[in-house]
PATI-627511 format. One record per residue (C-alpha): x, y, z; residue number from 1; residue in one letter. Coordinates in Angstrom, 1 decimal, padded with zeros to 4 digits. Layout:
N
X | Y | Z | NUM | A
...
This chain:
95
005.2 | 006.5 | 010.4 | 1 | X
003.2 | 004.0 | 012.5 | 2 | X
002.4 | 006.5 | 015.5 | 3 | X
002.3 | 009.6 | 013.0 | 4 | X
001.1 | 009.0 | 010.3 | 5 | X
-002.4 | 009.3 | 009.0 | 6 | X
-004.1 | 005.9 | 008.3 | 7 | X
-007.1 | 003.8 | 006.7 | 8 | X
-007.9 | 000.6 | 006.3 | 9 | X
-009.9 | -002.0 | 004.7 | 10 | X
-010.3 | -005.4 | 004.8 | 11 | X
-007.2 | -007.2 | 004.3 | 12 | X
-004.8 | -004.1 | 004.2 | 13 | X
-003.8 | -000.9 | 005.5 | 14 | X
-001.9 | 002.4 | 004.3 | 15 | X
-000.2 | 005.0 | 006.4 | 16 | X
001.1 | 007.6 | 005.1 | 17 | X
002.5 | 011.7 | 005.5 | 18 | X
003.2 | 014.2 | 003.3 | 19 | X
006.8 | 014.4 | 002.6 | 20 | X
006.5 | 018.0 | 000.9 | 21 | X
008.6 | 016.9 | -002.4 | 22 | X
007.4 | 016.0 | -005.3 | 23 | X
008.0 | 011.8 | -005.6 | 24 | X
005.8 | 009.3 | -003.8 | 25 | X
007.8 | 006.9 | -001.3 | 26 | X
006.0 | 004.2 | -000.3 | 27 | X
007.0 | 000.5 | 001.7 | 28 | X
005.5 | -002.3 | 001.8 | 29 | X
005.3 | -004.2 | 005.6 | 30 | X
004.0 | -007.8 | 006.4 | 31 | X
002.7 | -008.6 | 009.9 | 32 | X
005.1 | -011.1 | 011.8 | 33 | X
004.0 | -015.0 | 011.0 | 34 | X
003.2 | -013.9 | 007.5 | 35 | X
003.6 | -017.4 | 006.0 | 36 | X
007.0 | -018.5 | 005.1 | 37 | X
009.9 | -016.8 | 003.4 | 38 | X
008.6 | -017.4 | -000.3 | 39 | X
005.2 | -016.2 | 000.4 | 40 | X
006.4 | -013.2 | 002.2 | 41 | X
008.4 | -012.2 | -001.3 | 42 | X
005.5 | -013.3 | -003.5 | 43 | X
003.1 | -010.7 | -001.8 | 44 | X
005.7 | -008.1 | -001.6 | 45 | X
006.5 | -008.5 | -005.4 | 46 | X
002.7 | -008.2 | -006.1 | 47 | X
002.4 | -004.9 | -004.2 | 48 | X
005.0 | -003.4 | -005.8 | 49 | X
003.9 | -004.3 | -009.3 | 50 | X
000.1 | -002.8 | -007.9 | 51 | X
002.1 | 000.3 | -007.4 | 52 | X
003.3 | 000.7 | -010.5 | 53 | X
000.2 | 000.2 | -011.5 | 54 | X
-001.5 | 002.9 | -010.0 | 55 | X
002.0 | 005.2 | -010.0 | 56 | X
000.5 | 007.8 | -012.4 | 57 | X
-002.7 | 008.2 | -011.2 | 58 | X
-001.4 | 008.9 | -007.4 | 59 | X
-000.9 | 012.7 | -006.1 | 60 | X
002.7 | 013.5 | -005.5 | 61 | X
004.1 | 014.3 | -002.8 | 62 | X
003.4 | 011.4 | 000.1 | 63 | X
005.2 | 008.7 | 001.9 | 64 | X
003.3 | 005.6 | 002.4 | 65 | X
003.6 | 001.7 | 004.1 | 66 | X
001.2 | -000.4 | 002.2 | 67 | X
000.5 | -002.9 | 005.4 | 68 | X
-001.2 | -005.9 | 003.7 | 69 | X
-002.4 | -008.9 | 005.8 | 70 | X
-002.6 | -012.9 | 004.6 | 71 | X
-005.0 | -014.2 | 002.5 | 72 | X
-006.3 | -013.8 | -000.8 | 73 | X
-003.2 | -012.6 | -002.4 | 74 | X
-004.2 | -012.2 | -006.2 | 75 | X
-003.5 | -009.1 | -008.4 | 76 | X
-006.9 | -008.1 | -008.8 | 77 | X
-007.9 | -008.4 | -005.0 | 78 | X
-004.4 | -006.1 | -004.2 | 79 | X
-005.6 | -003.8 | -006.9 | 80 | X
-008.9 | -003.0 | -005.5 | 81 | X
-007.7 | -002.9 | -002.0 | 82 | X
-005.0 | -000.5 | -002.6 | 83 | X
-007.5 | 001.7 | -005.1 | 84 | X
-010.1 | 002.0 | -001.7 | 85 | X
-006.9 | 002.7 | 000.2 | 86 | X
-006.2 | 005.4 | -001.9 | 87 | X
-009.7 | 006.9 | -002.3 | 88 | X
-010.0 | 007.1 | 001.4 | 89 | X
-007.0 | 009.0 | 002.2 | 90 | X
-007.4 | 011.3 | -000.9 | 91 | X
-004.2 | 010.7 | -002.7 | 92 | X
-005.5 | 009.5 | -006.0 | 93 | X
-006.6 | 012.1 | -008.6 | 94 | X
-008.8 | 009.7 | -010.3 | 95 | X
């Protein structure tokens, strides 16, 4: 996914991500190595999941994704709009 997927970024965050030519969104969510300790790790793991959920509706079908997210501000809003850009630059969000 690293080497083949397509991928763009913006600050603080990264998606890759192929189509997988079904009709369900896959996506994971990777931390770069030294990303604060074990609880922190979870934390911002747990808050990209629920940003997914989020925006599951509103996401074209049909892709797998890894939702690479860097340290820093880790707050629901800041994920939101990161993941949102993410999405508008790869063109997999319908809204």
């Amino acid at each position: 996914m690293f080497k083949t997927g397509n991928r763009v970024g913006v600050y603080g965050a990264k998606l890759f991500f192929l189509p997988n030519g079904s009709d369900v969104n896959r996506i994971a969510f990777a931390l770069p190595r030294g990303y604060g300790n074990a609880v922190e790790r979870n934390r911002s793991k747990r808050l990209s999941r629920e940003v997914f959920r989020y925006f599951k509706k509103a996401l074209n079908t049909g892709y797998d994704m890894v939702f690479l997210v860097y340290p820093g501000n880790d707050t629901f809003s800041i994920r939101c709009t990161q993941f949102r850009k993410l999405c508008q630059k790869a063109g997999i969000i319908s809204t």
